[in-house]
N, CA, C and O atoms as CSV, one atom per row, in Angstrom:
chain,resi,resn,atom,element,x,y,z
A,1,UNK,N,N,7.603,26.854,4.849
A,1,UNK,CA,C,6.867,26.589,3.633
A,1,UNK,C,C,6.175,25.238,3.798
A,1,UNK,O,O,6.850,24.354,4.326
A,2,UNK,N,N,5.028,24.972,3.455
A,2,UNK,CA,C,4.090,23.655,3.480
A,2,UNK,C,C,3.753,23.398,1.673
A,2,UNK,O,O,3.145,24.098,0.864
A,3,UNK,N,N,4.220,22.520,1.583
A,3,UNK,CA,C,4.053,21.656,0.378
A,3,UNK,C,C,3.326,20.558,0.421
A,3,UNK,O,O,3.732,19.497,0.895
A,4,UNK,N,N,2.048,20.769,-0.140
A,4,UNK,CA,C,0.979,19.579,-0.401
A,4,UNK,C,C,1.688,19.079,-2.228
A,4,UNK,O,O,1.926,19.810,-3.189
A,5,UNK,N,N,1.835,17.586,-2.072
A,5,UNK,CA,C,2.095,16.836,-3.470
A,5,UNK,C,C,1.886,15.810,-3.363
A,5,UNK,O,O,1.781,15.300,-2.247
A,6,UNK,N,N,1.748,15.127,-4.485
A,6,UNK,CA,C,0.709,13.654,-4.810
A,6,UNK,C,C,2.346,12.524,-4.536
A,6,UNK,O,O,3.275,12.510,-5.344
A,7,UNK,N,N,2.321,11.895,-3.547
A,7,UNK,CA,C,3.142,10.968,-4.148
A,7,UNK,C,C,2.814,9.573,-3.406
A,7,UNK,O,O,2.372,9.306,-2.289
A,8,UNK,N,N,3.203,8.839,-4.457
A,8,UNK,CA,C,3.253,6.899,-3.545
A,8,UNK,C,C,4.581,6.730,-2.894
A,8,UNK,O,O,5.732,6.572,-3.303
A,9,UNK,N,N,3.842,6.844,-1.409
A,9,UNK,CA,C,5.070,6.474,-1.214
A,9,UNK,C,C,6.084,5.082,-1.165
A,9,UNK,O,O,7.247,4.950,-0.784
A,10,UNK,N,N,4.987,4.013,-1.787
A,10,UNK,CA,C,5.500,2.923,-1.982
A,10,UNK,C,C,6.357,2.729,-3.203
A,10,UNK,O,O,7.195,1.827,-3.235
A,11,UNK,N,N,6.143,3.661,-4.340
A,11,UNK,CA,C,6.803,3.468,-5.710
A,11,UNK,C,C,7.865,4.414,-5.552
A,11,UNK,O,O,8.997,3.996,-5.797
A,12,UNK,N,N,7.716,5.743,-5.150
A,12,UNK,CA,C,8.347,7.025,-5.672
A,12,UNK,C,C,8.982,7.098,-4.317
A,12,UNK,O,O,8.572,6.699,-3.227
A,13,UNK,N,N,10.388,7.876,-4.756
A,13,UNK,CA,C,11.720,7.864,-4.051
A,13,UNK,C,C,11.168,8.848,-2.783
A,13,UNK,O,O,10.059,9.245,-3.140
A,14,UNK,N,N,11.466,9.351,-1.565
A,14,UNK,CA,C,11.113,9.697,-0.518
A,14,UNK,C,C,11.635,11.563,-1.143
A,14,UNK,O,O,12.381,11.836,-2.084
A,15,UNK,N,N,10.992,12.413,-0.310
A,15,UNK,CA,C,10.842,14.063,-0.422
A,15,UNK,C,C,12.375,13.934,0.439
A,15,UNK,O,O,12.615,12.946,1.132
A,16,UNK,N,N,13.057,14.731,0.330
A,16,UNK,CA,C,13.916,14.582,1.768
A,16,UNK,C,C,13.977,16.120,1.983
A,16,UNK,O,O,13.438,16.991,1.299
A,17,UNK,N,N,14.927,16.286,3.328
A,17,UNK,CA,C,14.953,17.490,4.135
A,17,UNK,C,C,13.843,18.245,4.657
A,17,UNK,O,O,13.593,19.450,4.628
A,18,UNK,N,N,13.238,17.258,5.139
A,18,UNK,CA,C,11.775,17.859,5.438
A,18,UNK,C,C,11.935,17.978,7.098
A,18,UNK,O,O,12.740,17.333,7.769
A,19,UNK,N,N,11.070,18.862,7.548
A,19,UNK,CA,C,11.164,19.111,8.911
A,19,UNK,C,C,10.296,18.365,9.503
A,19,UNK,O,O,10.708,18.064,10.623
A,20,UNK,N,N,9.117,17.854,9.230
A,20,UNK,CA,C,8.008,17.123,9.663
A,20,UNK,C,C,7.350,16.214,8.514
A,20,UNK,O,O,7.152,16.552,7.347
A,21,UNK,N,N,7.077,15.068,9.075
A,21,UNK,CA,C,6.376,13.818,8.056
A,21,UNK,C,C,5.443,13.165,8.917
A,21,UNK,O,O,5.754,12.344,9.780
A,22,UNK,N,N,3.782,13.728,8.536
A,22,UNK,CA,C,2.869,13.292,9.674
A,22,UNK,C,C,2.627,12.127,8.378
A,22,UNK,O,O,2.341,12.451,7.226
A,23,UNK,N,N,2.769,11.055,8.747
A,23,UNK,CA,C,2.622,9.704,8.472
A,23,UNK,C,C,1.047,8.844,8.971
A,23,UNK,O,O,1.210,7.628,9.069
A,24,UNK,N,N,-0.430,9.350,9.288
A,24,UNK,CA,C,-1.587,9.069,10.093
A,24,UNK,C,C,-1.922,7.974,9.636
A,24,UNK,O,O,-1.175,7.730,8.688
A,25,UNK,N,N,-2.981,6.796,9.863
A,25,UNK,CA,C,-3.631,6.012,9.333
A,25,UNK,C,C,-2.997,5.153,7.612
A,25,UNK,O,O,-3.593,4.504,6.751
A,26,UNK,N,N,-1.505,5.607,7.775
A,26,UNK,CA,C,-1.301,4.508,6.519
A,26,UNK,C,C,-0.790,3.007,6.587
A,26,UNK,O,O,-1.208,2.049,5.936
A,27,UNK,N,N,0.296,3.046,7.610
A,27,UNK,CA,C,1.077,2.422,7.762
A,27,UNK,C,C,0.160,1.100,8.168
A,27,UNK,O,O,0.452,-0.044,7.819
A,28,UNK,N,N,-0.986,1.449,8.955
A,28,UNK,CA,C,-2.100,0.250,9.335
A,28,UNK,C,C,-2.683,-0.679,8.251
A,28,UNK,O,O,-3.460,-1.630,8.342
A,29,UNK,N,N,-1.879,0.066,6.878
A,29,UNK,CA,C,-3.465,-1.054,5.283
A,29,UNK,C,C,-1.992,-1.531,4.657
A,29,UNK,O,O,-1.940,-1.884,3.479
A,30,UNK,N,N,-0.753,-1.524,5.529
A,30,UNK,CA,C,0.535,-2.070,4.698
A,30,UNK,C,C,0.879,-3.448,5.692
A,30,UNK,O,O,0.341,-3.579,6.792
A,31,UNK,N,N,1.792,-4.381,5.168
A,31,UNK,CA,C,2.157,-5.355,5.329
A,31,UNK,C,C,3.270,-5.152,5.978
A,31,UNK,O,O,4.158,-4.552,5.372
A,32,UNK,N,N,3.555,-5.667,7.595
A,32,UNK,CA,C,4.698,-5.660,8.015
A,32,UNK,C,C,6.259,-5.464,7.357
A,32,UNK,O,O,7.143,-4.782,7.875
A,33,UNK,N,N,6.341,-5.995,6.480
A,33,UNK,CA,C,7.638,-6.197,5.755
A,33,UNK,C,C,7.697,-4.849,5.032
A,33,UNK,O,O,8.786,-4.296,5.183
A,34,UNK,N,N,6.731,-4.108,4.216
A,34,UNK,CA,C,6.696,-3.069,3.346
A,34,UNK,C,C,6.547,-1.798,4.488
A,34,UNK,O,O,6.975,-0.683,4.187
A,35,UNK,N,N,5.822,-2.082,6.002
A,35,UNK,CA,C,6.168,-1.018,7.078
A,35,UNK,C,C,7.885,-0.706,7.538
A,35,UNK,O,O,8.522,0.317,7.791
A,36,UNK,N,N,8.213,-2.199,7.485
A,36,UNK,CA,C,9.790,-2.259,7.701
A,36,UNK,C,C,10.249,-1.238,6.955
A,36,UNK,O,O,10.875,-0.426,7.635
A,37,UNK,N,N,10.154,-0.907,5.526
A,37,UNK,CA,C,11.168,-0.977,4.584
A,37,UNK,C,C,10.581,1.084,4.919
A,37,UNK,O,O,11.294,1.940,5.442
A,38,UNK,N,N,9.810,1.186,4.637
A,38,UNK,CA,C,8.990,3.005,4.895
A,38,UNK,C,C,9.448,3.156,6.456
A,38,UNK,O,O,8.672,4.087,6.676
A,39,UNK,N,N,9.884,3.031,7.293
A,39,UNK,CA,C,10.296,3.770,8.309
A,39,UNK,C,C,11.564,4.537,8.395
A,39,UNK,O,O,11.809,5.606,8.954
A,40,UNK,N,N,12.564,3.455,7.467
A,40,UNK,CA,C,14.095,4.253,7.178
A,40,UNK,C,C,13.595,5.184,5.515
A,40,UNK,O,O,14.158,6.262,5.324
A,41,UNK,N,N,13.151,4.967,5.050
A,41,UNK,CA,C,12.593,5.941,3.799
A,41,UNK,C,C,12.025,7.184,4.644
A,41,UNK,O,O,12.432,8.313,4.367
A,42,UNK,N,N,11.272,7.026,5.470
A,42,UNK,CA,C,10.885,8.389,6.369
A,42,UNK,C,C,12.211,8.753,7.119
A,42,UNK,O,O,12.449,9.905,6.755
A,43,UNK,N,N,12.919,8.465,7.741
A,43,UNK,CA,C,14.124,8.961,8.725
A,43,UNK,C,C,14.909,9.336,7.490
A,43,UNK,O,O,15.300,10.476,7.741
A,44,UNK,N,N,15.301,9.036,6.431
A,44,UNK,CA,C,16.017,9.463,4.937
A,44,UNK,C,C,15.100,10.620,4.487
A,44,UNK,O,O,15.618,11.322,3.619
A,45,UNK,N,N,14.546,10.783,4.660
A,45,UNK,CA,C,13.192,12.002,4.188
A,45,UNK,C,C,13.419,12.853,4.906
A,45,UNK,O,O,13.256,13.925,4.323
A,46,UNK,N,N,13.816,13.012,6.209
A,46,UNK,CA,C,13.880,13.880,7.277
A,46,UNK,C,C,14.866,14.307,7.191
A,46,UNK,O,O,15.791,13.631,6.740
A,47,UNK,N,N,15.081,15.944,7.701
A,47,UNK,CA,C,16.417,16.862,8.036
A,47,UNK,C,C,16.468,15.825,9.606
A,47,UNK,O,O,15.546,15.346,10.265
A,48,UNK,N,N,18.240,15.760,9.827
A,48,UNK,CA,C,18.358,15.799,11.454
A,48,UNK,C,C,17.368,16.530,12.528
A,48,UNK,O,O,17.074,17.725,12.554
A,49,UNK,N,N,16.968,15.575,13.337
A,49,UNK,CA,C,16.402,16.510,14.473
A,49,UNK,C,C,14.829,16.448,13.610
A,49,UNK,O,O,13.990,16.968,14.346
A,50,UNK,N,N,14.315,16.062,12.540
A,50,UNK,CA,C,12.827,16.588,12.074
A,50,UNK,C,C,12.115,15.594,12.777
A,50,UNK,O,O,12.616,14.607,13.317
A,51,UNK,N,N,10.644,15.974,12.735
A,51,UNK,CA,C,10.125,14.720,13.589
A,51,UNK,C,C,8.976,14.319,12.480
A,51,UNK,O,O,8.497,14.890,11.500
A,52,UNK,N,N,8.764,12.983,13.162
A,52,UNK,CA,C,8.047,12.191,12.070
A,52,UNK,C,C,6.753,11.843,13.061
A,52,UNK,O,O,6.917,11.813,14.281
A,53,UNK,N,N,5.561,11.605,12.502
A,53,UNK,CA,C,3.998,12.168,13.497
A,53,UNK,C,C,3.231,11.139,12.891
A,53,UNK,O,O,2.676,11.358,11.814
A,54,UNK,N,N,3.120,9.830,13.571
A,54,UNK,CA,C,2.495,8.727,13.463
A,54,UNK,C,C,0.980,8.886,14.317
A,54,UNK,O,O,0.724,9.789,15.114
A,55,UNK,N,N,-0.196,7.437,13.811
A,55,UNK,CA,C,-1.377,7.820,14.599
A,55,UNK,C,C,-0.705,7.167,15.652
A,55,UNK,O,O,0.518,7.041,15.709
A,56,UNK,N,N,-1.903,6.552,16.889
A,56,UNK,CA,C,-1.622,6.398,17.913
A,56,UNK,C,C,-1.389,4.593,17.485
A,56,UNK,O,O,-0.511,3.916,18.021
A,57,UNK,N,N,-2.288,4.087,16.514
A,57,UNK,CA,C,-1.664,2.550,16.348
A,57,UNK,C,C,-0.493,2.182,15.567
A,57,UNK,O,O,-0.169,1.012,15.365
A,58,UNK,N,N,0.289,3.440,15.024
A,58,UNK,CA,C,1.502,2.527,14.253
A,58,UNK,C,C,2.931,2.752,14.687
A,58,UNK,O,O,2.949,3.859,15.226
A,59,UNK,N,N,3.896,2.322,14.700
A,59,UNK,CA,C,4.638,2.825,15.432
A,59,UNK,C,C,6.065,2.672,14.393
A,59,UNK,O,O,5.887,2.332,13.223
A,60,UNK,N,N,7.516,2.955,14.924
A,60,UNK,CA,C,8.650,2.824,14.545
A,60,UNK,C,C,9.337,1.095,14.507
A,60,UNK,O,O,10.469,0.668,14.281
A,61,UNK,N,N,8.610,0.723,14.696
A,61,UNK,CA,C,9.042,-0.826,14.939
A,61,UNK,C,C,10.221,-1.048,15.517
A,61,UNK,O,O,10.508,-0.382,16.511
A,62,UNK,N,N,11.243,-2.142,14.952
A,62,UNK,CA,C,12.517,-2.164,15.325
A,62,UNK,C,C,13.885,-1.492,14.927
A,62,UNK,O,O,15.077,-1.730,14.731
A,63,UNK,N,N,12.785,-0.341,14.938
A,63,UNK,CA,C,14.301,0.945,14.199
A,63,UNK,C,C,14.498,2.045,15.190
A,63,UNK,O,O,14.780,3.226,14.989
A,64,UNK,N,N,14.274,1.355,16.375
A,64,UNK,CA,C,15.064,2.683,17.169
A,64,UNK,C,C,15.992,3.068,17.179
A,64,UNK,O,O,16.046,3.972,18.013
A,65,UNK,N,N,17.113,2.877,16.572
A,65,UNK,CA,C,18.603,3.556,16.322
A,65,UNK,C,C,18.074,4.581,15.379
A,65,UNK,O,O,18.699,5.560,15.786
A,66,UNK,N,N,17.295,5.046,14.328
A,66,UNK,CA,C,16.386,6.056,13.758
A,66,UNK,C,C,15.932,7.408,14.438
A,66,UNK,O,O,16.182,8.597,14.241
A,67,UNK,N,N,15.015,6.568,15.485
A,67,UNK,CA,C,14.058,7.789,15.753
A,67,UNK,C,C,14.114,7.726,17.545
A,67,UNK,O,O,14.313,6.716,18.220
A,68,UNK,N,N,13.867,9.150,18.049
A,68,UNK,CA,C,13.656,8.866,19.435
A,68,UNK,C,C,12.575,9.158,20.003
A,68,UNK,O,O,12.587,10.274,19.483
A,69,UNK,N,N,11.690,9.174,20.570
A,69,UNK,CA,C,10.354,9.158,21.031
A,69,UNK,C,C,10.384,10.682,21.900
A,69,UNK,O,O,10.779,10.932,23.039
A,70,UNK,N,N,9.794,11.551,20.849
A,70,UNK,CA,C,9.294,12.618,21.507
A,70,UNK,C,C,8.116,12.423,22.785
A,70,UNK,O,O,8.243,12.790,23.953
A,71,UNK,N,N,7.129,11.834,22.254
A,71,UNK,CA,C,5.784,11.719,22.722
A,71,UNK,C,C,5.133,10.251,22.274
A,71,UNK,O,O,4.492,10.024,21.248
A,72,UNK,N,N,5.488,9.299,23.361
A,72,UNK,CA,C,4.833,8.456,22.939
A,72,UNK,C,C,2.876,7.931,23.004
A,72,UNK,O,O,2.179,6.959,22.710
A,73,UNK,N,N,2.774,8.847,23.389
A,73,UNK,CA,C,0.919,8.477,23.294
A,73,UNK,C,C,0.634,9.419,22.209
A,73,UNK,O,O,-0.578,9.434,21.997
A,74,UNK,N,N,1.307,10.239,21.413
A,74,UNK,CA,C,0.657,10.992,20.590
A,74,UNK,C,C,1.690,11.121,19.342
A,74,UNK,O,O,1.798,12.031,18.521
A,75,UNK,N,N,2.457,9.834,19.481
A,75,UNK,CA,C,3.356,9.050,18.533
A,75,UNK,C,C,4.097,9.962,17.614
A,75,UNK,O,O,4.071,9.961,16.383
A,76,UNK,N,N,4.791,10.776,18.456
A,76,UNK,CA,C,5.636,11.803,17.608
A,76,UNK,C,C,7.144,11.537,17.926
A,76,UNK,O,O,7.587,11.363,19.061
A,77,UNK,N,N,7.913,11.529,16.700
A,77,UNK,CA,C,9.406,10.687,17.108
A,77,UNK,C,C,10.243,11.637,16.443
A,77,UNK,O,O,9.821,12.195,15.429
A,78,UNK,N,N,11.822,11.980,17.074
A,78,UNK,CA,C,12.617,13.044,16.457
A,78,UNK,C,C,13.566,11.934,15.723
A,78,UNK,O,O,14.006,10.937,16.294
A,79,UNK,N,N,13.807,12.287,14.331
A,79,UNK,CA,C,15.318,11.558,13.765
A,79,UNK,C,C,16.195,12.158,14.335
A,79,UNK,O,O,16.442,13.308,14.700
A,80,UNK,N,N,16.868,10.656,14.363
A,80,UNK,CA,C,18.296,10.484,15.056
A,80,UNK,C,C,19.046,10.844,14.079
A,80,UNK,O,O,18.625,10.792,12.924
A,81,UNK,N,N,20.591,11.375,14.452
A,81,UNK,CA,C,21.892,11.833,12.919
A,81,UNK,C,C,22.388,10.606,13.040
A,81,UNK,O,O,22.995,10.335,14.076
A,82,UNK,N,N,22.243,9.679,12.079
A,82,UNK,CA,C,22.638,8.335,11.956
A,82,UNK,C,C,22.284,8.209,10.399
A,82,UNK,O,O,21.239,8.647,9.918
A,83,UNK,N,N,23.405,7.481,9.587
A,83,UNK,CA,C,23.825,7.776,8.331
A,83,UNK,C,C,23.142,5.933,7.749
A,83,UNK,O,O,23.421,5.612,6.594
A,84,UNK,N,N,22.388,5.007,8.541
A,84,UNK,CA,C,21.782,4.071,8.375
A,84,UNK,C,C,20.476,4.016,7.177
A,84,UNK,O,O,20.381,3.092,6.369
A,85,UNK,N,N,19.677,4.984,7.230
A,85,UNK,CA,C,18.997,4.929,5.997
A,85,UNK,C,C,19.351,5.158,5.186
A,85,UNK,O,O,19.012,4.473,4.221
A,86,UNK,N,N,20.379,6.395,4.962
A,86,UNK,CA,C,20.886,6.369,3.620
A,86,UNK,C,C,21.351,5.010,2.708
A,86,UNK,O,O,21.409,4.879,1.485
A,87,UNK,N,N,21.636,4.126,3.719
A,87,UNK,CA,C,22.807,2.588,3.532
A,87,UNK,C,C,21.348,1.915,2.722
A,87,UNK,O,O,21.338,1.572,1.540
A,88,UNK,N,N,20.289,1.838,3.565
A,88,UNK,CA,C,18.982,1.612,3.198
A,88,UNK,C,C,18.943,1.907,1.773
A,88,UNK,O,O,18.986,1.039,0.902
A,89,UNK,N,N,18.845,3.385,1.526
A,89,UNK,CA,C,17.821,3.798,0.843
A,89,UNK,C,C,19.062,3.534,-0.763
A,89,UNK,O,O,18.684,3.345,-1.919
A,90,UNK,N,N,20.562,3.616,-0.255
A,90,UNK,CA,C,21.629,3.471,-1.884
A,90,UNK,C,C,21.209,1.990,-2.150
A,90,UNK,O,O,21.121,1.747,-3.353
A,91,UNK,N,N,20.877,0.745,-1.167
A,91,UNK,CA,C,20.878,-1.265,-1.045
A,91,UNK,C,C,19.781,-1.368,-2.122
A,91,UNK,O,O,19.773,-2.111,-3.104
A,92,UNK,N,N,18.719,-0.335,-1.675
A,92,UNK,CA,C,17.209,-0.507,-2.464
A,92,UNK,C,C,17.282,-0.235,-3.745
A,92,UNK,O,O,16.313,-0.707,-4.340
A,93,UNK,N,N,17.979,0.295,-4.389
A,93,UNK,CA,C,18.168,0.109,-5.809
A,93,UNK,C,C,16.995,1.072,-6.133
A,93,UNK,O,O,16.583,0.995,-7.290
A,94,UNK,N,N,16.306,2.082,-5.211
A,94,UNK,CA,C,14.766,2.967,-5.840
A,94,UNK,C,C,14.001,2.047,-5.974
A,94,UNK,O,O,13.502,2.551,-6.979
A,95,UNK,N,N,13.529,1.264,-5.878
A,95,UNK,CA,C,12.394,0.113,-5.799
A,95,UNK,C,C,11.649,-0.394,-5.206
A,95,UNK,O,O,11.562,-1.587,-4.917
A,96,UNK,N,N,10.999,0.470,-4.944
A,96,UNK,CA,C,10.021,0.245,-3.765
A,96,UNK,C,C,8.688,-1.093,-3.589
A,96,UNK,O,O,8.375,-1.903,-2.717
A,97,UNK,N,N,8.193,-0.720,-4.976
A,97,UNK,CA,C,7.254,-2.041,-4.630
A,97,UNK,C,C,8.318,-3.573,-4.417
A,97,UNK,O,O,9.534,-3.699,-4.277
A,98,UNK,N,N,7.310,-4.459,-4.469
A,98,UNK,CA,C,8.281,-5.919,-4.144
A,98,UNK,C,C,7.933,-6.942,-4.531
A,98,UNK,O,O,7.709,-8.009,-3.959
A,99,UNK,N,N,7.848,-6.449,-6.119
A,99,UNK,CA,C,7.352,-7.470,-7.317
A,99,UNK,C,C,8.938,-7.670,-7.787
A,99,UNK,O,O,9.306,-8.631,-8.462
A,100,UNK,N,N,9.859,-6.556,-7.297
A,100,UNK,CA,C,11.149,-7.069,-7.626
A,100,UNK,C,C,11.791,-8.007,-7.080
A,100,UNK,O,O,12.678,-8.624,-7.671
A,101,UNK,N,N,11.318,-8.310,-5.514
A,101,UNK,CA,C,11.683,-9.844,-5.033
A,101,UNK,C,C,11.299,-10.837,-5.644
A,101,UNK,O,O,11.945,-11.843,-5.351
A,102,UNK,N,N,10.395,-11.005,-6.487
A,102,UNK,CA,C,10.118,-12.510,-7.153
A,102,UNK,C,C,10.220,-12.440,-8.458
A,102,UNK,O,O,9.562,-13.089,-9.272
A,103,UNK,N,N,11.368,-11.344,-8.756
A,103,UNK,CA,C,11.686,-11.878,-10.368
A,103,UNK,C,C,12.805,-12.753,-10.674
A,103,UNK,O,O,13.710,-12.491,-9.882
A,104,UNK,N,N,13.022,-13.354,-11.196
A,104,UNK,CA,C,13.918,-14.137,-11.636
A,104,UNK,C,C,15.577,-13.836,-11.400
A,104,UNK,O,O,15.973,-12.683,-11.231
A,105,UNK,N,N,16.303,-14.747,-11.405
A,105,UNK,CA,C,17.640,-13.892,-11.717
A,105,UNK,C,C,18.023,-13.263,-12.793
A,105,UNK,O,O,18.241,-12.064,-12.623
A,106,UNK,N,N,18.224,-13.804,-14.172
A,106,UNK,CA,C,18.359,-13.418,-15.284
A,106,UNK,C,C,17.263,-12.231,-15.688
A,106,UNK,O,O,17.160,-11.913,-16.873
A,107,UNK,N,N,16.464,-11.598,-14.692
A,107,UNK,CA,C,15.559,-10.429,-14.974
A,107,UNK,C,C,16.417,-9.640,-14.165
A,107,UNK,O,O,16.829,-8.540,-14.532
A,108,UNK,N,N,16.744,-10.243,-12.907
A,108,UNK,CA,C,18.093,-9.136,-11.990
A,108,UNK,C,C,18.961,-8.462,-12.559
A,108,UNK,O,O,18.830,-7.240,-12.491
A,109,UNK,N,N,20.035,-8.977,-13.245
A,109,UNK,CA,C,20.823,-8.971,-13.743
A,109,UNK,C,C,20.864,-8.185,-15.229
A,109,UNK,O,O,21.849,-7.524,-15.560
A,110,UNK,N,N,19.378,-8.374,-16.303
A,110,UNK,CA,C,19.355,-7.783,-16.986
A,110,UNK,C,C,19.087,-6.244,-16.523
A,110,UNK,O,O,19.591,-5.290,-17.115
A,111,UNK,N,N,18.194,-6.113,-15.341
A,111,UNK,CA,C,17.594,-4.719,-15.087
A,111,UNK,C,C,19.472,-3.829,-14.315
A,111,UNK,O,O,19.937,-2.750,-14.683
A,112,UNK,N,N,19.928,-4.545,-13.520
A,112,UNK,CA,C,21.303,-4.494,-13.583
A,112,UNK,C,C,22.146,-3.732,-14.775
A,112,UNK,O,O,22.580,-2.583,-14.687
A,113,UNK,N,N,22.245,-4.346,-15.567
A,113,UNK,CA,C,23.025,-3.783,-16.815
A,113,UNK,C,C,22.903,-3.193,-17.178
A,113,UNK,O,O,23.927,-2.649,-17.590
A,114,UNK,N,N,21.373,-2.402,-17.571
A,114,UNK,CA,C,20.544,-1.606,-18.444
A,114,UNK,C,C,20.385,-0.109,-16.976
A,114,UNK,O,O,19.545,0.742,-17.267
A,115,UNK,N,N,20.982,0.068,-15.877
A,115,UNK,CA,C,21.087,0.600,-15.234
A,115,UNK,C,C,22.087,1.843,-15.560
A,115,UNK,O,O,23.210,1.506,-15.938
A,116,UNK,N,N,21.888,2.884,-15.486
A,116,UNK,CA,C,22.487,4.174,-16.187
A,116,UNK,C,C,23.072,4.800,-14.882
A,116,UNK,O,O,22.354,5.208,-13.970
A,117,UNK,N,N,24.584,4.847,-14.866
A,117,UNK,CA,C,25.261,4.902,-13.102
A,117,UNK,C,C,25.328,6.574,-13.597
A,117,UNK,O,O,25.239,7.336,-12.634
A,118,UNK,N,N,25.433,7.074,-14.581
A,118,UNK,CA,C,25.512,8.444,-14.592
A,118,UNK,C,C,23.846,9.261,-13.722
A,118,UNK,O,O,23.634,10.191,-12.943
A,119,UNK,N,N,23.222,8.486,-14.268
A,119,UNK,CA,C,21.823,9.187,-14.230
A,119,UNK,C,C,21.388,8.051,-13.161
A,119,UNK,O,O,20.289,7.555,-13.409
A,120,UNK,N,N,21.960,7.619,-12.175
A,120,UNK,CA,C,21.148,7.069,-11.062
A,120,UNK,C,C,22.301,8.088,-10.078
A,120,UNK,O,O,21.980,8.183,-8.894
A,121,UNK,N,N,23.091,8.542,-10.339
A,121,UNK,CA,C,23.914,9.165,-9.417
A,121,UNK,C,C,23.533,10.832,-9.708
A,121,UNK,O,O,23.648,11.533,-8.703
A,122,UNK,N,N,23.103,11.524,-10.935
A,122,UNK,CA,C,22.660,12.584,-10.446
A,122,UNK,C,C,21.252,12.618,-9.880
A,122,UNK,O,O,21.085,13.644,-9.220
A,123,UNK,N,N,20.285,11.903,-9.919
A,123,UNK,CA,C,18.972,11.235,-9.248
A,123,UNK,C,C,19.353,11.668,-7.643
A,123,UNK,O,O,18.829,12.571,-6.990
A,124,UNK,N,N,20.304,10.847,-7.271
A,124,UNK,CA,C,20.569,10.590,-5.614
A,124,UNK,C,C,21.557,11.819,-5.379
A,124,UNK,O,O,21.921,12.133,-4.246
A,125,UNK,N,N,21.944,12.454,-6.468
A,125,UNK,CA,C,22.774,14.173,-5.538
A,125,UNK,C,C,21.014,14.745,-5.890
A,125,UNK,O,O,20.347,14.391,-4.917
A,126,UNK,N,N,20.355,15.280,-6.644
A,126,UNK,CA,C,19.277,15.755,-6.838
A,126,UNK,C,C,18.499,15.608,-5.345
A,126,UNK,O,O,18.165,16.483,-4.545
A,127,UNK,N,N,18.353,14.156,-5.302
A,127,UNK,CA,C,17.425,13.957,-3.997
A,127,UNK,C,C,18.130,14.057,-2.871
A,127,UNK,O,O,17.641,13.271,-2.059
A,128,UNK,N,N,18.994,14.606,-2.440
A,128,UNK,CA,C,19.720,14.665,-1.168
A,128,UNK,C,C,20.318,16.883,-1.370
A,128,UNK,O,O,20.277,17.850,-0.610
A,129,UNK,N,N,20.602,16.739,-2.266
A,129,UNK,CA,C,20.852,18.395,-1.935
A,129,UNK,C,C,19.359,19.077,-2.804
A,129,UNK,O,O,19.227,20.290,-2.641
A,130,UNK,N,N,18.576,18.578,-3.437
A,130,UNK,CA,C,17.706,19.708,-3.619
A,130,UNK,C,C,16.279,19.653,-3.068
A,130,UNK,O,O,15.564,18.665,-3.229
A,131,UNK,N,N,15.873,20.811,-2.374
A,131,UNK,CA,C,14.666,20.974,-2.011
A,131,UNK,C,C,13.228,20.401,-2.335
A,131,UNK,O,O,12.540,21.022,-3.145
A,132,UNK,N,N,12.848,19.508,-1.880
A,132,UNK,CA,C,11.351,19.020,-2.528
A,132,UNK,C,C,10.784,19.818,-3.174
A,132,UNK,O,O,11.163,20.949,-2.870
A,133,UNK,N,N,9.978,19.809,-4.007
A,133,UNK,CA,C,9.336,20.936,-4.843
A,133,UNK,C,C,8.066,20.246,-5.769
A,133,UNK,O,O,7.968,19.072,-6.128
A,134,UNK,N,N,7.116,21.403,-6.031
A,134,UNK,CA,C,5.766,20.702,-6.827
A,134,UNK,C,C,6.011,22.007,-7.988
A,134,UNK,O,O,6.237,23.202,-7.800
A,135,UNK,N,N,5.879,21.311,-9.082
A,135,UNK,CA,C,5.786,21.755,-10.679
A,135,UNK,C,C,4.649,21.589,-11.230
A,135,UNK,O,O,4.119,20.568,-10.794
A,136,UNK,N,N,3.980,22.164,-12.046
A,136,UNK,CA,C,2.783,21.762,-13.205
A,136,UNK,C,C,3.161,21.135,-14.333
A,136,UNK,O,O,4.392,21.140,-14.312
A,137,UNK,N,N,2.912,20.786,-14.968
A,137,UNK,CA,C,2.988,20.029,-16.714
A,137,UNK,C,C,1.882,20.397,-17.689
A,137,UNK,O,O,0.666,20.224,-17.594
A,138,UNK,N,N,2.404,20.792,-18.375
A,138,UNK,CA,C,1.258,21.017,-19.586
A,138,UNK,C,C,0.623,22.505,-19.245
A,138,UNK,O,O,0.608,23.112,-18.174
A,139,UNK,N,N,0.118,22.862,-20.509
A,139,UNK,CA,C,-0.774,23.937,-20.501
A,139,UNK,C,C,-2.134,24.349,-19.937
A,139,UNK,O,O,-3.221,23.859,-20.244
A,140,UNK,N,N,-1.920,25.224,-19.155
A,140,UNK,CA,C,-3.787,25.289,-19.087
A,140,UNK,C,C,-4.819,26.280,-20.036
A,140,UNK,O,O,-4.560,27.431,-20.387
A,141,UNK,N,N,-5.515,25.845,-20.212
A,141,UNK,CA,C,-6.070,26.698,-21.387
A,141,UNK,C,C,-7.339,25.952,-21.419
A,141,UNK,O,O,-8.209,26.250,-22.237
C-alpha cells in the first residue's frame, strides 16, 4: 500500500512501520542540529530492516548504530533493530520544533504539569502499534 499525506515533519510525530522513507532534497534547507534530531525520527518511523532513500548530498550523519548503508552513491540505508530512537523519540517530549529550547524554566515546568500521562501514553501505543493512515474531515458538498 502507498500512502501519500501532508505532514511536517518538523512539528508532527513521525508515520511509523513504514517499509521505505525516501527523504530527497530536504534535509539540505535544515540546520545541522534539527538534521541531527530527524534521522532517529526516520529510523523510529521505520519497520526493522526498512530502508530509508536519501539524495546523493545528505546523509545519516553520526548515527550509524541506526542505519547501514545499502548503497552508498545512491544513498539508500537499511534500519538497524536497535531500540535507540525510540529512547530519542519518549526524551523529546513530541516537540519537534526548538522554540522549546529557549523557553524559560518556569514555562518548562508549567508545560510539564499541564501534561496529560494518560493521553500522552495512548498517543505513543497509537503511534507504535497502529498503521499510518490518511482520513478526510468535514463534508464535501
Amino acid at each position: 500500500m502507498l500512502v501519500f499525506a501532508v505532514q511536517n515533519v518538523i512539528k508532527d510525530p513521525p508515520f511509523t512501520k513504514l517499509d521505505l522513507l525516501s527523504c530527497r532534497n530536504l534535509m539540505i534547507y535544515l540546520e545541522s542540529e534539527l538534521q541531527n534530531r530527524l534521522i532517529p525520527a526516520f529510523h523510529y518511523a521505520l519497520k526493522s530492516g526498512g530502508v530509508l532513500f536519501l539524495s546523493p548530498s545528505e546523509g545519516i550523519g553520526n548515527h550509524t548504530e541506526l542505519f547501514t548503508p545499502l548503497n552508498r552513491k545512491w544513498k539508500f540505508y537499511r534500519a538497524t533493530p536497535t531500540a535507540a530512537s525510540t529512547r530519542v523519540m519518549l526524551t523529546s517530549n513530541l516537540n519537534w520544533t526548538a522554540e522549546s529550547i529557549h523557553k524559560a524554566p518556569e514555562e518548562v515546568i508549567k508545560i510539564a504539569r499541564e501534561t496529560n500521562l494518560a493521553e500522552l501514553t495512548r498517543r505513543m501505543l497509537l503511534q507504535f502499534y497502529a498503521p499510518a493512515s490518511v482520513g478526510s474531515v468535514g463534508s464535501q458538498g
